[in-house]
GUNUPA-61695 format. One record per residue (C-alpha): x, y, z. Coordinates in nm, 4 decimals. Example, Ala and Ser with C-alpha at 12.3 -4.5 7.8 and 13.67 -1.06 7.14 Angstrom:
// residues 2
REC        X        Y        Z
REC   1.2300  -0.4500   0.7800
REC   1.3670  -0.1060   0.7140
***
This chain:
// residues 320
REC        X        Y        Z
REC  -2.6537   2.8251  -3.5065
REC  -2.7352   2.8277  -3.8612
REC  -2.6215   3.1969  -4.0016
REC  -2.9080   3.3653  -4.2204
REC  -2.6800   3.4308  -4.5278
REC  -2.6193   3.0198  -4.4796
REC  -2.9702   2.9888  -4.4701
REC  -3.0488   3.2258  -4.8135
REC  -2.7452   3.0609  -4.9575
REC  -2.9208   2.7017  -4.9080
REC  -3.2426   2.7980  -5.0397
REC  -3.0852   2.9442  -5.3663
REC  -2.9272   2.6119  -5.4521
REC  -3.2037   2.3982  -5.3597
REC  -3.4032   2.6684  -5.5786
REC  -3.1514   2.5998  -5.8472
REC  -3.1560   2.2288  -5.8758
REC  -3.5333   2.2451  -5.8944
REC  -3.5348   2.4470  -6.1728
REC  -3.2563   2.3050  -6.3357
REC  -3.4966   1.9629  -6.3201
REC  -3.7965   2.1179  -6.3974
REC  -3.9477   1.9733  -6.0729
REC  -4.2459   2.0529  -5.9363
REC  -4.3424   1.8947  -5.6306
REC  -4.3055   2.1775  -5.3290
REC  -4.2892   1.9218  -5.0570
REC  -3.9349   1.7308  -5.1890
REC  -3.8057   2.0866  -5.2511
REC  -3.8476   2.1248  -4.8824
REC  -3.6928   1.7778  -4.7919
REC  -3.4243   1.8591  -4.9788
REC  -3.3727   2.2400  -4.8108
REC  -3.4062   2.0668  -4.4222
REC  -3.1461   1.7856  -4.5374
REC  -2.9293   2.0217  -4.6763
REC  -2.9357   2.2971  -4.3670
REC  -2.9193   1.9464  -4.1370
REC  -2.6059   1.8587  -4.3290
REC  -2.4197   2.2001  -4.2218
REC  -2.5023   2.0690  -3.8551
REC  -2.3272   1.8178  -3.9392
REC  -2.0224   1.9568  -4.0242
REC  -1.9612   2.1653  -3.7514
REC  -2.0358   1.9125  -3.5439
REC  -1.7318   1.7120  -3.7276
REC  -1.4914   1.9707  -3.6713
REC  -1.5467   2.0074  -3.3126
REC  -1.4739   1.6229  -3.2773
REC  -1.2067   1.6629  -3.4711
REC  -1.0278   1.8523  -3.2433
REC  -1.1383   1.6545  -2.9580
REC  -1.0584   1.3353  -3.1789
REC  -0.6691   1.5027  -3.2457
REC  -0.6301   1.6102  -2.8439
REC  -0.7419   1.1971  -2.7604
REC  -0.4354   1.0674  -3.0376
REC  -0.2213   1.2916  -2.8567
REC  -0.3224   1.1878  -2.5523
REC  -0.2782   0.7947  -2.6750
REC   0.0607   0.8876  -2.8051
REC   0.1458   1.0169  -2.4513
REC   0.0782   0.7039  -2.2761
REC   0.1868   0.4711  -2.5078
REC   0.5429   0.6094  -2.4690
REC   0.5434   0.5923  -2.0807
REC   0.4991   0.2268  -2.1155
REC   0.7767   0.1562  -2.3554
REC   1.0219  -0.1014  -2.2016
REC   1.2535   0.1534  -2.2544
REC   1.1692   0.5251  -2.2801
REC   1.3224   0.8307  -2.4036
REC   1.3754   1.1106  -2.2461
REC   1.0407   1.1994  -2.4595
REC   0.8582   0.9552  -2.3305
REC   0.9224   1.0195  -2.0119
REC   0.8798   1.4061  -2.0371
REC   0.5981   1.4311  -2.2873
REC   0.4371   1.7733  -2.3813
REC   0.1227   1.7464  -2.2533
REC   0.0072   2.0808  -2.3479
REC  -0.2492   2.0099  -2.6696
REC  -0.3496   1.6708  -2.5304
REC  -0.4546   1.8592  -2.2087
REC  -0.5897   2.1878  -2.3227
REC  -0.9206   2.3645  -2.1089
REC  -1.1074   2.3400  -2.4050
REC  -1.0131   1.9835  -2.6005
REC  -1.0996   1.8518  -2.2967
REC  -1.4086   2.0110  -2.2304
REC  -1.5191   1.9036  -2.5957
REC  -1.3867   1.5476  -2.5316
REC  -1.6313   1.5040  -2.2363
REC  -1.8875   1.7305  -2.3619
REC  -2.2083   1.4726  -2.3129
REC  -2.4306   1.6969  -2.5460
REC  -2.1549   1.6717  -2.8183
REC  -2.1718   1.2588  -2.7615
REC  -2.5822   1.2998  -2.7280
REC  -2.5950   1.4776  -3.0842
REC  -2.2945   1.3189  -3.2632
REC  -2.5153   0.9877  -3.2137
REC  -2.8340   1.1369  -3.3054
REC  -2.7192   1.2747  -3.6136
REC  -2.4668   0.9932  -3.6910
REC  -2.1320   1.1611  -3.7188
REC  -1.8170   1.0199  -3.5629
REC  -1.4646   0.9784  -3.6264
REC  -1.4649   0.6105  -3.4993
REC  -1.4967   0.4753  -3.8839
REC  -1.1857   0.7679  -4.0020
REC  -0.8828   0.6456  -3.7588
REC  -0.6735   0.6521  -4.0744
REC  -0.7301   1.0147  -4.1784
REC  -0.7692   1.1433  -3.8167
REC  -0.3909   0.9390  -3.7186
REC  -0.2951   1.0875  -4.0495
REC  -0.3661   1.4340  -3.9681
REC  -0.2191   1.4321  -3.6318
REC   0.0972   1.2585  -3.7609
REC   0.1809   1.5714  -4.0550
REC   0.0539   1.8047  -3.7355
REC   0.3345   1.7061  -3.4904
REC   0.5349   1.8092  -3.7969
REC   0.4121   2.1434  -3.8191
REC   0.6185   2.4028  -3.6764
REC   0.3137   2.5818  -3.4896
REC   0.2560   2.3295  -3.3226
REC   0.5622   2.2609  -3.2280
REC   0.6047   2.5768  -3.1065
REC   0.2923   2.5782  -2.9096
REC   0.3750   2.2452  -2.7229
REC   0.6566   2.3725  -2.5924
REC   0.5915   2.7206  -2.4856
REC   0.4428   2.7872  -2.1260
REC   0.0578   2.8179  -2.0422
REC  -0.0247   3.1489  -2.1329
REC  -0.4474   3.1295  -2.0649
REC  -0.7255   2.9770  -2.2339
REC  -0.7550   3.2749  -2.4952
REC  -0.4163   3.1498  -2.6166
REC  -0.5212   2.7855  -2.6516
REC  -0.8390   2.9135  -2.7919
REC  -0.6148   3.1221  -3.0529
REC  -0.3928   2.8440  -3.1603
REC  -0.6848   2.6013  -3.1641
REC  -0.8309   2.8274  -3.4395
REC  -0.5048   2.8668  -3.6494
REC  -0.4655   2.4785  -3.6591
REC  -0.8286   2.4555  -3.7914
REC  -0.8119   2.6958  -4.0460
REC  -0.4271   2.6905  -4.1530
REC  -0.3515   2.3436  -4.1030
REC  -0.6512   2.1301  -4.1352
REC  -0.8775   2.3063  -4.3642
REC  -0.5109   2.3252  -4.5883
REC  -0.5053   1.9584  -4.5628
REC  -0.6085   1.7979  -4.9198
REC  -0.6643   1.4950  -4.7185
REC  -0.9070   1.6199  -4.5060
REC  -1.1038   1.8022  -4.7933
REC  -1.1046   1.5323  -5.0068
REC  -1.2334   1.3482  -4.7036
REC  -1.4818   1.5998  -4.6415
REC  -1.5837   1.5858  -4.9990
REC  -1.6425   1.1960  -4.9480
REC  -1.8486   1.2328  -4.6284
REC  -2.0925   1.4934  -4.8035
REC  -2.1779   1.6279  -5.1024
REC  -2.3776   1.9076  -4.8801
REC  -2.0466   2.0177  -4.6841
REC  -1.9184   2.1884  -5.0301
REC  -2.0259   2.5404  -4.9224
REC  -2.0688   2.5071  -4.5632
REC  -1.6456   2.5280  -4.4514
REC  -1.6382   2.9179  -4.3810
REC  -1.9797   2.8923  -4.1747
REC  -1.8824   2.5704  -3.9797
REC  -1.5615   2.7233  -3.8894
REC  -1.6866   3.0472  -3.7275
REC  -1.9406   2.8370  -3.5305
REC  -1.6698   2.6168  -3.4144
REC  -1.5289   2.9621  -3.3009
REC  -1.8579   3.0586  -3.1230
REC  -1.8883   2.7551  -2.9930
REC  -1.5117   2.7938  -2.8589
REC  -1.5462   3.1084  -2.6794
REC  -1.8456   2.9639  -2.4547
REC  -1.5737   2.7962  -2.2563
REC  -1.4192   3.0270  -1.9954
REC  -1.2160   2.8206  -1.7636
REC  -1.1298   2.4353  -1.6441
REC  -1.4264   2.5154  -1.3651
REC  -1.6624   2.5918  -1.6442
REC  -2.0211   2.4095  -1.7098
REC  -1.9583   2.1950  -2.0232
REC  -2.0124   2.3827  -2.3323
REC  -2.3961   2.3902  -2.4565
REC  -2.3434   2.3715  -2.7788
REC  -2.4596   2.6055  -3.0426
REC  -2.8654   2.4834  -3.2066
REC  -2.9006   2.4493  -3.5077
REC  -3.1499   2.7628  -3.5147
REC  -3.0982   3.0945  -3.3283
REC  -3.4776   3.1138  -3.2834
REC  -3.8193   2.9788  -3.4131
REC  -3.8136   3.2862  -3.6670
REC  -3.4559   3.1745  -3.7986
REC  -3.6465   2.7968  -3.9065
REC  -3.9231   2.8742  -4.0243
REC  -3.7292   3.1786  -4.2432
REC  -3.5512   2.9519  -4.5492
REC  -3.8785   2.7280  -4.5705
REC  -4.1298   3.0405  -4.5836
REC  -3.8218   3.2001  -4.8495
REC  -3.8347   2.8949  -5.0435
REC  -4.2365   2.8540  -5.0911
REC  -4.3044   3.2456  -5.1766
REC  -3.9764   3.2357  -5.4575
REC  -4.1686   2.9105  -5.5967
REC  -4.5192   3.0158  -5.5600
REC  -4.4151   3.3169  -5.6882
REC  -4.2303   3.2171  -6.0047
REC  -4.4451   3.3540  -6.2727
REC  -4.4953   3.7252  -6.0790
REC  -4.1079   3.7723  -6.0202
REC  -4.0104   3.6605  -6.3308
REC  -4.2457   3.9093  -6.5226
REC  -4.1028   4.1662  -6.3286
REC  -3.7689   4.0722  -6.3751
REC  -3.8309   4.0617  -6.7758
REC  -3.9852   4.3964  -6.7676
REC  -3.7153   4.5415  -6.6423
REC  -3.4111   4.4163  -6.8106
REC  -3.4155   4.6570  -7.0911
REC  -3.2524   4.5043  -7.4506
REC  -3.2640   4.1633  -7.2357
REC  -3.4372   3.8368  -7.3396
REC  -3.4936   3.6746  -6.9631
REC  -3.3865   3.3327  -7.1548
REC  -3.0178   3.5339  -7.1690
REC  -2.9785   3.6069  -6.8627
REC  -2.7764   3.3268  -6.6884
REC  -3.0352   3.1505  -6.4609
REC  -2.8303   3.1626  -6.1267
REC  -2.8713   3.5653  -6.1758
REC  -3.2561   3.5128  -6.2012
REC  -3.2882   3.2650  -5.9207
REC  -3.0991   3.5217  -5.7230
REC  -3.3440   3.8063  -5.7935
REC  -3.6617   3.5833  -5.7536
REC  -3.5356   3.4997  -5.4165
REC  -3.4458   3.8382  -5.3033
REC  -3.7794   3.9636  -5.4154
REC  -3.9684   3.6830  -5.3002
REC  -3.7884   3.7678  -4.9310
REC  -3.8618   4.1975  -4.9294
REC  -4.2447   4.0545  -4.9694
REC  -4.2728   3.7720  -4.7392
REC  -4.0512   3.9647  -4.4640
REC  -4.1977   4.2902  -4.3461
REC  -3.9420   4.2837  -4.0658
REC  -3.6352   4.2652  -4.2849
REC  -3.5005   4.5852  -4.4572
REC  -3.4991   4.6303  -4.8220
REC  -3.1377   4.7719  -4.7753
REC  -3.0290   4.4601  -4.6219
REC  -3.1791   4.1794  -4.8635
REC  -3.0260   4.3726  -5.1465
REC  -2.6598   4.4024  -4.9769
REC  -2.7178   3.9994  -4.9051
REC  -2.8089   3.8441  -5.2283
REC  -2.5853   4.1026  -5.4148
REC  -2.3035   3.9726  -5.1922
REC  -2.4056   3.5762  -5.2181
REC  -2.3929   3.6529  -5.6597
REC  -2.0706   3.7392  -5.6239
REC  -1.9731   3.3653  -5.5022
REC  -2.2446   3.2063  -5.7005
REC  -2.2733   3.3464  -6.0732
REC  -2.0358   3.5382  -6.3231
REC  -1.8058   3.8454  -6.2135
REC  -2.0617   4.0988  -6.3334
REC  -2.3516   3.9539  -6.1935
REC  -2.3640   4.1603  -5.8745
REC  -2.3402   4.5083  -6.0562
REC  -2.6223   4.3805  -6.2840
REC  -2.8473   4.2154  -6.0307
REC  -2.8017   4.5480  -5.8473
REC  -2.9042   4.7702  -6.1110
REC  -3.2002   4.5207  -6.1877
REC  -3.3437   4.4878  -5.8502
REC  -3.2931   4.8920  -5.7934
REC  -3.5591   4.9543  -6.0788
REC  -3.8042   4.6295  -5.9711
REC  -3.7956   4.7952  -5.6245
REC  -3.9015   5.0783  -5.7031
REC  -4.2305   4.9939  -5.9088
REC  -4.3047   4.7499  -5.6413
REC  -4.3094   5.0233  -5.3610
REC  -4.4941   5.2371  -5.6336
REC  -4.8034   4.9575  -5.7028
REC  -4.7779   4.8599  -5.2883
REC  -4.6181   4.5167  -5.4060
REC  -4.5066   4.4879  -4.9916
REC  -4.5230   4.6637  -4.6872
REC  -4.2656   4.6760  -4.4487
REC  -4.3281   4.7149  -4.0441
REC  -4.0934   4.7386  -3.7550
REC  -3.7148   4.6980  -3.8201
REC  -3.8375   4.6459  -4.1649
REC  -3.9134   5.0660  -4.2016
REC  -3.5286   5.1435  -4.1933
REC  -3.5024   5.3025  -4.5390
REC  -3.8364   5.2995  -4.6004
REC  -3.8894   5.7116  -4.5405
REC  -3.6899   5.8064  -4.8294
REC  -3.8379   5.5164  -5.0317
REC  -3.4983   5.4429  -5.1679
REC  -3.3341   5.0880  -5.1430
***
């Protein structure tokens, strides 16, 4: 499922390219944030095929050498080991892989050349080479080097990024969370007598989707409020200085301490102070910190939010 730091991460830059246009229509704001958290489906959905799509060359490879006129010793003795792994297997017949692949339209069936491209430089790679031919060792192994090829060979591939690149603009920032649902997903799959892995939905819970829409309304409705705040509180600071990813990054971590009682203040300040350090300037983490820290605390002095359940961790002391 769709991790909540993904899900801040896509409302900032929807957040971003609406004010960088000066839009103001809510409702394509919100088209744009579904399409874009849709998109990340998408990808992990890609790379689990692609792993499936790899094991099914292999497996072509294999048979296509036992009926050569005349084989090699190769041919004859092929390593069946990747093409016939637990879990490429399972994801090769996986009918709820085929059911949403179609629904959302991704498939490797139009990308034979990259695919047979990848899987020809990955019979080159010594890893692999050494995993073919070493004995079965358990599906925690297969899971292990499964893994490695997806994040030190693939995702190393220029060809595949590039690819990548082509297939979505959306898929930029979405690698790193793809990848450890591809792991998730992985780990479902215990043995060869195993159901068919369900695969991971694209929300952990009702709370989880309705969470970057409700985040993304409140930071625009709330523009005007957040902003003030921010201004009063960057001392020797014109607001029009400040770079505007740092802004968008405190309206939206404001906007969420209101509109989430449940949520701790502690832990939407360690989140959006962690997402500015991929997503503005070097310093902007110290100085969105120090920021928020004083726009905090005059909002818990004027009973700007209230916090409830989970949401109270932190609260006693009435520090951040």
């Amino acid at each position: 499922m769709i991790s909540r730091r993904l899900l801040r991460i896509k409302a900032l830059l929807v957040l971003y390219a609406f004010n960088r246009k000066e839009g103001d229509d809510l409702k394509e704001a919100e088209r744009e944030l579904n399409l874009s958290i849709t998109k990340s489906y998408d990808l992990y959905l890609y790379l689990l095929q692609l792993l499936a799509e790899l094991a099914r060359i292999a497996g072509d490879k294999i048979e296509a050498g036992l009926q050569k006129n005349l084989p090699s010793d190769d041919d004859l003795n092929p390593r069946r080991r990747f093409a016939e792994g637990i879990l490429v297997k399972n994801l090769e017949d996986c009918k709820i892989m085929e059911k949403l692949s179609h629904e959302h339209a991704i498939s490797w069936s139009g990308s034979r050349e990259i695919s047979n491209m990848l899987y020809n430089k990955m019979v080159l790679w010594e890893p692999y080479n050494e995993y073919v031919k070493s004995e079965y060792a358990g599906i925690s192994e297969e899971r292990k080097f499964l893994m490695k090829m997806l994040t030190e060979f693939l995702l190393a591939s220029d060809d595949l990024l590039t690819h990548l690149e082509d297939r979505s603009i959306y898929w930029n920032d979405d690698l790193e969370f793809a990848v450890i649902m591809v792991e998730k997903t992985l780990k479902k799959i215990k043995d060869k007598d195993s159901q068919l892995p369900s695969l991971l939905p694209l929300f952990k819970n009702e709370d989880d989707e309705l969470f970057a829409l409700t985040l993304l309304r409140k930071a625009l409705i709330s523009n005007k409020a957040t902003r003030d705040l921010i201004d009063k509180h960057t001392t020797n600071w014109e607001i029009e200085r400040i770079a505007l990813m740092d802004i968008l990054v405190m309206q939206l971590a404001l906007a969420e301490i209101i509109a989430f009682p449940e949520i701790p203040v502690k832990v939407t300040l360690n989140e959006y102070i962690e997402i500015a350090k991929y997503y503005s300037t070097s310093k902007s983490s110290t100085f969105i910190n120090g920021i928020l820290d004083k726009v905090v605390r005059e909002m818990r002095d004027t009973n700007m939010f209230e916090k409830s359940g989970r949401g109270l961790i932190g609260e006693t002391d009435k520090s951040a």
